[in-house]
N, C-alpha and C positions, 0 to 999 in steps of 0.2 A: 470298655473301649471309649478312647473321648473321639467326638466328633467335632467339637469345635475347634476351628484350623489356629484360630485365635489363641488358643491355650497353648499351641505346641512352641517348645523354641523354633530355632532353624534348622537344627541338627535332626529333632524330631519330625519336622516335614522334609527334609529328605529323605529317611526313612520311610516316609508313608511315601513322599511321589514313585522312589525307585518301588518299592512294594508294588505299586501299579502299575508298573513297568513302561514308567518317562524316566527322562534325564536328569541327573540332580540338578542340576541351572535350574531347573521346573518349583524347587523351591522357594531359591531366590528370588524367583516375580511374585510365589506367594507370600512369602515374606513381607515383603515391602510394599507389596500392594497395601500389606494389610497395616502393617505396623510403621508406615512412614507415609504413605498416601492415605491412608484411614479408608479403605474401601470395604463394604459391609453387605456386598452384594457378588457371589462367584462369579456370575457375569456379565462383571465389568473389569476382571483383569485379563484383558482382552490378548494380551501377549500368551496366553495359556492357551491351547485349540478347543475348540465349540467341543469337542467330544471329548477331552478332557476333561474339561468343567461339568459336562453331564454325566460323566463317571464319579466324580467326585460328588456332585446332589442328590443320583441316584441310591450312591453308598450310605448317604445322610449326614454327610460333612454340610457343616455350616459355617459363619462366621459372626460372633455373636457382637450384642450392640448393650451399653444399657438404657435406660432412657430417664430423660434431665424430666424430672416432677416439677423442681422451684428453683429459684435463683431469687439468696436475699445479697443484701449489699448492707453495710455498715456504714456510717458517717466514716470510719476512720480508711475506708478503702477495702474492709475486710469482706469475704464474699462468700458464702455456705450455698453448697450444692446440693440441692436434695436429689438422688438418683433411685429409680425404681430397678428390682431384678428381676428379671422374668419367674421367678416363682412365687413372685408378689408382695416378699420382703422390700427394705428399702435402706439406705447407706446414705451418710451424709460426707461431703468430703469438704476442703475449705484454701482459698484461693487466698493467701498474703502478700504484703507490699511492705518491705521496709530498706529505707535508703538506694531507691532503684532497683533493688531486687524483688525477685519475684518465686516466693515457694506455696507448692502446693503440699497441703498435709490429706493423707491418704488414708482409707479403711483396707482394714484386712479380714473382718468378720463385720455379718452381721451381727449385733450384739456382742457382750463380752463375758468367758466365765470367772474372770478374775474377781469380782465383786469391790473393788477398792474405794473405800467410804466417803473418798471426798470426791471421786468422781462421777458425773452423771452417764454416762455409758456404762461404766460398772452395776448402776443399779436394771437395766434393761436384761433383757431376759434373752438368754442367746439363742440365733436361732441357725445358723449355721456360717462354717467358712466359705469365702470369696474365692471364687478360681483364680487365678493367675492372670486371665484374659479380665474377668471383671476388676481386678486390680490394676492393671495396667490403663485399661478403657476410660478409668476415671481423670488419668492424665490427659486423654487423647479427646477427652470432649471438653475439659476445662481449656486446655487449649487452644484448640479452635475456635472456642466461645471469646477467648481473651490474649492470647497470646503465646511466648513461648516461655515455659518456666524457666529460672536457673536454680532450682532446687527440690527437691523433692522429701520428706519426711514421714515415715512408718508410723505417724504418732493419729492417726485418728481413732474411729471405732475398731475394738476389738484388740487380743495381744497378737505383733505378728509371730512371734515365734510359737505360738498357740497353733499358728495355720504354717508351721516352718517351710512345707516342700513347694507352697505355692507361691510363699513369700520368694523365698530364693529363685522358682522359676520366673517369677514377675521380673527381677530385677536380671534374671540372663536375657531374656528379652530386653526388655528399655536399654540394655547396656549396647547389644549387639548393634555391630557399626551397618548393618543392613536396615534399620528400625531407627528406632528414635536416638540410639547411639549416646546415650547422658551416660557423665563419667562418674564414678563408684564414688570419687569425691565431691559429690554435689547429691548422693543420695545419704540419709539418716536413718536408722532402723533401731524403735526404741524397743525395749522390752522390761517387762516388772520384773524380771530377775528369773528368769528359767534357765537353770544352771546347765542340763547338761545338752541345752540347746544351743548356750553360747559358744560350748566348747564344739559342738558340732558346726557350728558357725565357721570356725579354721575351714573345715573342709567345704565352703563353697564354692562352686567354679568365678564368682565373682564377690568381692568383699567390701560394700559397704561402710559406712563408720556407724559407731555402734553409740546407744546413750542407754541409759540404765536407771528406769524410774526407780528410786531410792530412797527420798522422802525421809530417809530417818537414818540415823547411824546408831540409833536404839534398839535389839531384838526384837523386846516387848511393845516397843509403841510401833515398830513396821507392823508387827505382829498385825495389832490393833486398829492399823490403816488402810493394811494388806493383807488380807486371808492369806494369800499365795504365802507370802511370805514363813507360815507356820511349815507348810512343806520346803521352802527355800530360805532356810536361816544365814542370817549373814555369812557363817563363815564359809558355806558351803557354795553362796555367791561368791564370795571375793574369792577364793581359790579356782571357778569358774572362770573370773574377770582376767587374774594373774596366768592363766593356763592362754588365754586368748589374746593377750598380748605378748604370753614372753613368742607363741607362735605368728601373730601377726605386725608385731614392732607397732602396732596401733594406739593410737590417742581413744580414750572411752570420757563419753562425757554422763554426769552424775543430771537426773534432775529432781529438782529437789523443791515441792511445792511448801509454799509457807503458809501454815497455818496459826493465827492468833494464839498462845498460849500452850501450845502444844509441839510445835517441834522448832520453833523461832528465838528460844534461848542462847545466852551467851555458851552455855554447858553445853547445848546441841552442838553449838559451832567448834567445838571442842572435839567433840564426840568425833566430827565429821572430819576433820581435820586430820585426829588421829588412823582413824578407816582408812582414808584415799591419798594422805599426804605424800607416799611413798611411790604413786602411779605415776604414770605422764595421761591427765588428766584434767578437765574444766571442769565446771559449776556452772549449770544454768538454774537461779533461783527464779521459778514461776508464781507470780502474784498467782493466789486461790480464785476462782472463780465459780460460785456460788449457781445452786439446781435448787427446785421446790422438794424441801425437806433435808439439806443437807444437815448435818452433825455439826459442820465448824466453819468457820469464820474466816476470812485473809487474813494475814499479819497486815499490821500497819504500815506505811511507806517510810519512815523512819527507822521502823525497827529493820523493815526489810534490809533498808541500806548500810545499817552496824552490824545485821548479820556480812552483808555482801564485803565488807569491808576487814572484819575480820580473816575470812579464808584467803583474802590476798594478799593481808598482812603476812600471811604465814607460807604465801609463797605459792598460791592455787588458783589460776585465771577465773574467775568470776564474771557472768554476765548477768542481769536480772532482766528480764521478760516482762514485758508490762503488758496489760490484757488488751485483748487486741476481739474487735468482733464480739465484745459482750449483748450488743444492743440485739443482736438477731441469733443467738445462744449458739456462738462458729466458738469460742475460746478454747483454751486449754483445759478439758473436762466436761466441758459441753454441752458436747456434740450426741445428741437424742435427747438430749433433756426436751423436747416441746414433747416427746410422748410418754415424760414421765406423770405429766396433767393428768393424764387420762388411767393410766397407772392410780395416781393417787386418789384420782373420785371414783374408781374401782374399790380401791381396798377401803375405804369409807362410807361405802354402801351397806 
């Protein structure tokens, strides 16, 4: 049984209010009390009757909060949330600024089991999925702390389609026009390539745009970046990718971190070209962004750009990502590295 009201969509409290025998409208003040008003206390959604709201505390309905630990800031405007969960875990989420916009990049797990060697969340040790309500809540405090986002992005701690039922309920909430109501094209949902979760993707009640950590058009060297990837071989991804577009007519974007020597060749770019050239699909090339012990190195800003310049040649929108939030470890990859320190004068002991 869940008890937090926070968790439920809209459809799901009105099933619970008629179950207790109110009126379905009895949803929509909870609704929106909770998910547009941010109310975190049953009574103070005062439109509901006193004997109501004590049916509902007595039952053990709640409505859950998480709580802000830290708040760093970057020289460049970038801004890392440290957030506590009530089971004493903790999730970092991260506030960006670029050219007047504003996206928030989101956790889906505490920790990740993907292991992916040039990421610092991949090396923390998982320790469970995020409800739907703590996913969502990490919008609803950054925003009030800062303003209102226009974007929102899947890409923080943990894989979301790892946590798929909670990921997809987070996003029927945020979408619903009673709650915070953001439209499916302002939200991102990456994943390292879980094939038959993309194709289960088709059947969401709301559909997101999709990006696809990718890193290699190599078997062996995704292999070698991506554990996942030895269970999820190229070709059993792209026939995943191809099944979810030809059902949702959808743009999938590649992202594709560069590493020094290793997957930042003129041949990579070849490689890559051949894999995706045939999708209706971009390239976001993400400068490497370095954790205590990592294996590999950024490519160089040179090289990055005759990579980037290649794939457009060849007729494939290209962006490059430039690091953003390195000074207070918010970047791309990260995100938990400050508790890798402690991690490593562990295993050195």
């Amino acid at each position: 049984m869940e008890y937090d009201l926070k968790n439920k969509t809209r459809a799901e409290l009105t099933e619970l209010v008629v179950g207790l025998g109110q009126k379905p409208y009895c949803a929509d003040y909870l609704f929106t009390f909770i998910h547009q008003k941010h109310i975190s206390n049953l009574d103070r959604i005062t439109p509901l009757s006193k004997s109501f709201r004590k049916q509902l505390a007595d039952a053990g309905y709640r409505i859950s909060s998480l709580t802000l630990l830290e708040k760093q800031t970057d020289p460049d405007g970038t801004s890392k949330y440290l957030f506590g969960l009530p089971d004493g875990g903790s999730i970092e989420s991260v506030r960006l600024t670029d050219k007047g916009r504003i996206t928030l990049c989101l956790s889906t797990q505490s920790g990740c089991r993907m292991g992916c060697r040039f990421c610092a969340t991949g090396r923390i040790p998982f320790e469970r999925n995020l409800t739907a309500a703590e996913i969502v809540e990490q919008v609803y405090q950054i925003e009030s702390e800062s303003g209102s986002a226009d974007n929102l992005v899947y890409m923080g701690m943990g894989e979301p389609l790892d946590n798929a039922e909670e990921t997809a309920r987070s996003l029927e909430i945020l979408h619903d026009e009673k709650g915070r109501f953001l439209g499916m094209r302002h939200i991102t949902v990456s994943t390292c390539g879980l094939a038959d979760q993309i194709r289960r993707m088709t059947e969401w009640t709301v559909q997101p745009r999709l990006a696809i950590s990718l890193h290699s058009a190599d078997d062996l060297l995704r292999q070698e970046l991506m554990p996942i990837a030895r269970k999820e071989p190229l070709k059993r991804l792209m026939e995943a990718i191809r099944y979810y577009q030809k059902q949702t007519g959808r743009r999938v974007t590649f992202e594709y971190c560069m590493l020094k020597d290793t997957n930042d060749s003129h041949e990579d770019a070849t490689l890559l070209i051949r894999l995706i050239g045939n999708l209706k699909a971009n390239v976001n090339l993400i400068e490497m962004n370095p954790y205590p012990g990592c294996p590999y190195e950024g490519s160089p800003p040179a090289r990055i750009k005759t990579f980037a310049a290649r794939l457009e040649k060849a007729g494939i929108e290209t962006v490059i990502r430039f690091k953003r939030g390195r000074s207070i470890l918010a970047a791309c990859g990260q995100l938990g590295a400050q508790r890798l320190k402690g991690l490593d004068k562990k295993g050195s002991g």
